[in-house]
N, C-alpha and C positions, 0 to 999 in steps of 0.2 A: 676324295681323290687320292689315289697311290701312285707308290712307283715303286720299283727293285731292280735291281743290279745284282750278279753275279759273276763271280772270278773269273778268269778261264780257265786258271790253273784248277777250280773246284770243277769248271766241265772237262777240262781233259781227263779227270780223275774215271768220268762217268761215261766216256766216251765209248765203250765198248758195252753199252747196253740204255736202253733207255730208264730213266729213274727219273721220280721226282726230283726236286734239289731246292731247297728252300734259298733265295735271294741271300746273299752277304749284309743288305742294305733295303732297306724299306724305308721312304717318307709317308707320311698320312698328312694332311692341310683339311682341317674340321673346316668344314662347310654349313652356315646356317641352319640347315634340316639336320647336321650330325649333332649327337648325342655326346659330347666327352666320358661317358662310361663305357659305350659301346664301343667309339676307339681305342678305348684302354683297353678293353677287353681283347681285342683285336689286335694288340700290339702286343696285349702278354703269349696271345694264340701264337704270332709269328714267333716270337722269341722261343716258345715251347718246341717249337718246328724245324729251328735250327739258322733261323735269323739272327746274323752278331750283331747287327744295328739296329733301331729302330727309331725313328725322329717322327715325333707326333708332333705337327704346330700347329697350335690352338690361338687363331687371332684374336678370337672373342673376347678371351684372360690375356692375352698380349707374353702366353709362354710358350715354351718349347719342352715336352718330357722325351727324355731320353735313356732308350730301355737297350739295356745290356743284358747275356747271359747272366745267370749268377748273381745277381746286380739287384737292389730296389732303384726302381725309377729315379731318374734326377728329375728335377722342374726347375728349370729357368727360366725367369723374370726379366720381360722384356731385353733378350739378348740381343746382340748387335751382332753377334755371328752366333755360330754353331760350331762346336771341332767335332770334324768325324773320325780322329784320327784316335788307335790305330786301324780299325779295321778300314777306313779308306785313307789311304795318306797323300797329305798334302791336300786336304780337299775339306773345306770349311763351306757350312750354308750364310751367307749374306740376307740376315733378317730386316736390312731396312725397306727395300720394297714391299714386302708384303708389311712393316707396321704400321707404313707409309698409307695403304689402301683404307686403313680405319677410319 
């Protein structure tokens, strides 16, 4: 399962023609039948793409990787939030529902 978000400020940019535009922000949530390689794979594809965010949470392992430009992966163990700041600010993921569901 995914999701993305993007600026406005990055669509106004693009406003005057249509163009891809890679998300600001991407979450992934591994699901049973996913692969943890295959999302990593997938989270380094966005990042290559021009995603500044990317939050992979993996229930299974009870972590969160967090993929940056430029950046190797963090891996967080069993976090109680997420900061997604700066590229979204003021806006933190709340991991205890989903560690709650294990």
């Amino acid at each position: 399962m995914g999701s993305w978000v993007v600026s406005l400020t990055r669509c106004a940019k693009n406003a005057s023609f249509i163009a891809p535009i890679a998300p600001d922000f991407v979450v992934e949530l591994r699901s049973n039948s996913d692969t943890l390689a295959s999302l990593q794979e997938k989270m380094t594809e966005y990042i290559a793409n021009g995603v500044r965010l990317g939050v992979l949470i993996d229930p299974k392992n009870c972590q969160v990787h967090i993929y940056r430009p430029d950046q190797t992966p963090e891996i967080l163990d069993h976090p109680e939030s997420v900061n997604c700041e700066p590229e979204m600010p003021l806006f933190q993921l709340k991991m205890a529902k989903v560690w709650r569901k294990l």
